[in-house]
N, C-alpha and C positions, 0 to 999 in steps of 0.2 A: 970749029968746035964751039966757040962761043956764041957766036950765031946762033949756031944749035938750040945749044942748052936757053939761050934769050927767048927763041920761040916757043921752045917747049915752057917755059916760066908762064910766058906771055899768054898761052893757051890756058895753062890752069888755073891762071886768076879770071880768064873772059869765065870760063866753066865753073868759078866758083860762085862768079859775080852773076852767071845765068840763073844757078841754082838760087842761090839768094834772092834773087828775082818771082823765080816760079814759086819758090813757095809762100813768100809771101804773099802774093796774086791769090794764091790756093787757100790760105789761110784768112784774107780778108775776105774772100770773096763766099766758102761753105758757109756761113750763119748768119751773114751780113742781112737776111732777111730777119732773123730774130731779135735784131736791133727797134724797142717800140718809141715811138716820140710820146712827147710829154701830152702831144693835143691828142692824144688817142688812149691814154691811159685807161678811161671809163671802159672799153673794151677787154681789159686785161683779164685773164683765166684768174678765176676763183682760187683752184687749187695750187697756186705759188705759195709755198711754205715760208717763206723769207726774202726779205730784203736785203741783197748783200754788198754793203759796200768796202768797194780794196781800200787798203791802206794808202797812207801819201804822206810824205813830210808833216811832221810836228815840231814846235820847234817852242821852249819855255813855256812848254806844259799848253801851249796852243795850236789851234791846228791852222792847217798853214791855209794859204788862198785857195788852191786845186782842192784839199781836202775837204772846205767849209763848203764849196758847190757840189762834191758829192754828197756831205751829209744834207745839207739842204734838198737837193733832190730827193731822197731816202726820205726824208720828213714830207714834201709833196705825196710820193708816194702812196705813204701811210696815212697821211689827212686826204686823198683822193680816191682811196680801193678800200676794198675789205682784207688786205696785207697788211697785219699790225706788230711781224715781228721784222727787225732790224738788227740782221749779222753785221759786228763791225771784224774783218782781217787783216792782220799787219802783227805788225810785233808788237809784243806786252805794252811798251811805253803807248805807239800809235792807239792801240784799242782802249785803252782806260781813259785816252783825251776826247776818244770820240764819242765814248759811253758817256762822259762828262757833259760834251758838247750836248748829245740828246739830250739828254736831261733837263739841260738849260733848255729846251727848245720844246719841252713838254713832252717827251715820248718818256712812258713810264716806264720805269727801270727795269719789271718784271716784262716788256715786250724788246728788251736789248739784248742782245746773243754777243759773244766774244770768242775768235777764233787768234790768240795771241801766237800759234805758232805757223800763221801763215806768211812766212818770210818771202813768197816770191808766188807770183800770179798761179804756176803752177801748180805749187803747194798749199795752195788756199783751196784749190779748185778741189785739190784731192782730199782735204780735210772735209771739205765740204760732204764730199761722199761717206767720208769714214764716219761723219756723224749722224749720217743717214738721212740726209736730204735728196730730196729726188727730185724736185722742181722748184726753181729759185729766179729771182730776179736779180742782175747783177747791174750796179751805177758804178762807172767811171766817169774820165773822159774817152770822148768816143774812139781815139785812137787807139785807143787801152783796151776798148769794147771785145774788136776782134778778134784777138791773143785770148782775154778771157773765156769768151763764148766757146771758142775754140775746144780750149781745153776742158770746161767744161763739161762742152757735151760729149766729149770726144772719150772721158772718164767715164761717162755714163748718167751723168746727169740729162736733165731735160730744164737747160738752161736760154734766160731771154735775158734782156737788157734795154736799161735804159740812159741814154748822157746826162750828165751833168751840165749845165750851162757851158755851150761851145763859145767860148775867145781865147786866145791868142797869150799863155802865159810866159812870163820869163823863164828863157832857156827850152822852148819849147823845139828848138832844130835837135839840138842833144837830144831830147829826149825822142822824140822822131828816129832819130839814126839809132839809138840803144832799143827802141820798139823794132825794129826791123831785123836786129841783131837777134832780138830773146824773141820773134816770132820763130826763129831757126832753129834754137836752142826747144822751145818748149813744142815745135814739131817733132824734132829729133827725139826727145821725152816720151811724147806719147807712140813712135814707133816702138819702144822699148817695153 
């Protein structure tokens, strides 16, 4: 009887850990063409409404290392295309340091958007809609890229993306493994 029940356990972890698998696969791999590099921005469509970039640790009123390569990227952007507005999402605190940071960094106040109740990739994505954007450019890091695009277009957007300077940050395995997890979670989302 023990036996038993160990194989039957044994199987629905291999089948939970398959699923886990596939959708991920499925999830990086739909939009991963919508991913534009930095050396190819000149190319970027006209009609992108916004630059959007996700939120990321803040920490005494400054924004942390992940976050200053997204905003940085976001200021590339805007000083490289004709995209001159810059969505910043995350919570109230994260958005007013980033609005901040622009600023410092010369993006004019009137071209800065704030979306403080986007508490989680998916909920930014969907505000995003609510506020009636229809084509967007979204900066993270690129790991991040996919979950976003995802759910983006998946919302109904006509969303593309760009990274932020790719290296190698602290704690980056966690965050790897918690990306793998909320790609599940924010699948599971949009079946709903």
């Amino acid at each position: 009887m023990v036996k038993k029940v160990f194989k039957i356990i044994t199987l629905l972890i291999l089948i939970v850990i398959l699923l886990v698998l596939v959708i991920n696969i499925y999830v990086v791999d739909k939009y991963k063409d919508r991913i534009i590099n930095i050396d190819n921005i000149d190319n970027i469509d006209n009609n992108i409404e916004a630059v959007v970039v996700m939120g990321a640790s803040a920490y005494d009123n400054k924004v942390s290392i992940m976050l200053k390569d997204r905003l940085d990227r976001a200021i590339d952007v805007v000083n490289n295309t004709n995209i001159n507005v810059i969505l910043n999402t995350g919570s109230k605190t994260e958005v007013e340091i980033m609005s901040k940071y622009l600023e410092e960094h010369d993006i004019d106040i009137i071209n800065i958007k704030e979306d403080s109740n986007g508490l989680s990739t998916y909920r930014s994505m969907n505000n995003l809609v609510n506020l009636g954007y229809k084509k967007v450019l979204i900066v993270s890091q690129k790991y991040h890229l996919y979950r976003c695009l995802y759910n983006a277009n998946e919302l109904g957007l006509d969303a593309y993306a760009i990274s932020s300077r790719e290296i190698n940050y602290s704690g980056q395995l966690e965050r790897d493994i918690r990306e793998v997890l909320a790609r599940v979670k924010d699948f599971i989302l949009n079946l709903m």
